[in-house]
Residue, then its C-alpha position, 0 to 999 in steps of 0.5 A: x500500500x503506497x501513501x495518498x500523495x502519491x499523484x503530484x506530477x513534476x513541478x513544471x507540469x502543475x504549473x498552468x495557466x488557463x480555466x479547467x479544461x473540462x468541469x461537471x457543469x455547475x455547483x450545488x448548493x449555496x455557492x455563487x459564481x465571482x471567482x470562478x474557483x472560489x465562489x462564496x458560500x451562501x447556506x449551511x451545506x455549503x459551510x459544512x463542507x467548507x469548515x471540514x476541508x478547513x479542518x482536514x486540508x488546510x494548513x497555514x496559507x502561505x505568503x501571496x495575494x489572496x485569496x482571503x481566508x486561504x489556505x496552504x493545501x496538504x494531502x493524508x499523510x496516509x491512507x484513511x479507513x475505508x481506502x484501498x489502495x491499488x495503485x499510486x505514483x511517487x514525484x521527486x520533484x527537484x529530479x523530475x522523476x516518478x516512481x509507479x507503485x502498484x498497477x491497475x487491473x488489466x480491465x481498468x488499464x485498458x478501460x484508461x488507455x481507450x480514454x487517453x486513445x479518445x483524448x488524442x494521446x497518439x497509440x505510440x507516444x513518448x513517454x510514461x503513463x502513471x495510474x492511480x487506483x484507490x478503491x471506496x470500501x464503503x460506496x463500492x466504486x473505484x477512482x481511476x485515473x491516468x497521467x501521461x507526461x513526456x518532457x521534450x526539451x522546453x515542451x511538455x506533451x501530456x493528457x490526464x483522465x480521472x474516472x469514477x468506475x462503479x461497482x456495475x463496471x459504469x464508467x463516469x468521467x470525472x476530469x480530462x485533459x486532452x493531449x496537447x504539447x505546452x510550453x514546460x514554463x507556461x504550462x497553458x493546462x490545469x490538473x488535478x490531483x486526487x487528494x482523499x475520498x471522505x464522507x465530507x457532509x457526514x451523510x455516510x457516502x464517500x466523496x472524492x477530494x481533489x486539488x486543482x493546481x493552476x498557474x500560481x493558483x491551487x484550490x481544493x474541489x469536492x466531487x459528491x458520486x450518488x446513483x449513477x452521476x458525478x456533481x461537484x459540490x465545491x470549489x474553493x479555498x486554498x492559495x494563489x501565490 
């Protein structure tokens, strides 16, 4: 079993410029739409998520420009219960290099290659994919993500898929980041990285926590996966610098 933290990339591939490349559509609850990442809370759901991210993800916001009431974003340490880990990647980030632990099932790679395939990733790209697996014991379903990065010179080529595979096999798409080349310093393309999956509204339902990285700008999102459909629920807090 490898740790939570497992999925950062390399340094110059969280670095980005540009929205989301792909979002559920809208968000519940009581949150409206100012700064697209950190619309305010309106009603007690929407707080109640708020203070246990606060309570379980933030640390002391570092040095910057905002955003009010942010916070440095940090991942479990280790796996919490109800959390089986398949399979996970370590990043050094001053070397630039990756490290996978564990795989996915054959059915699970092959169900993440024809999303990177679908995504434009060439069938014979440059390069390593790393894969995440983590298994929700007590919701049934899998998340499952896929990264592949290739650094040429001062270019990045890279494509993500993160997907929430349900106990039926029913695949839902959570995030994705088509294949493109980027510039390795102006990275034009956001990320995400799967932080925990934790019943955040204390309803017994597992949700999956996510950091979304941008160029200077990391925010944390909740992701709620009931009867069959994903819906993010929240979208805030964090730090820009």
């Amino acid at each position: 079993m490898c740790c939570l933290r497992g999925s950062l990339l390399p340094k110059s591939i969280l670095i980005a410029a540009l929205m989301p490349l792909f979002l559920v559509s809208g968000y519940a609850g009581g949150q409206t739409r100012k700064d697209p990442h950190r619309p305010a809370c309106t009603d007690a759901r929407c707080r109640k998520i708020e203070s246990f991210l606060k309570a379980h993800y933030c640390g002391k916001s570092p040095s910057g420009t905002g955003p009010d009431g942010g916070c440095k974003i940090k991942a479990p340490r280790t796996p919490r219960t109800g959390i089986y880990v398949l399979a996970d990647y370590q990043c050094d980030l001053n070397e630039s290099k990756c490290q996978q632990n564990g795989q996915p099932s054959s059915v699970v790679r092959d169900i993440l290659i024809r999303e990177l395939l679908r995504l434009g990733l060439p069938p014979k790209a440059k390069g390593p994919t790393y894969f995440t697996v983590w298994k929700s014991t007590s919701s049934g379903w899998s998340l499952a993500a896929a990264n592949h990065f290739w650094l040429l010179g001062n270019d990045i080529e890279l494509c993500q898929v993160m997907l929430i595979i349900e106990h039926n096999s029913k695949v839902l798409v959570l995030r994705q980041v088509p294949f493109k080349k980027v510039d390795a310093d102006v990275n034009t393309v956001t990320q995400w990285l799967p932080l925990d999956l934790a019943d955040v509204e204390g309803n017994g339902q597992a949700d999956v926590i996510l950091e979304a990285d941008a160029y200077e700008n990391h925010w944390l999102e909740v992701v709620s996966v009931r009867d069959g459909t994903v819906e993010t629920i929240f979208s805030g807090l964090g730090y820009q610098i």
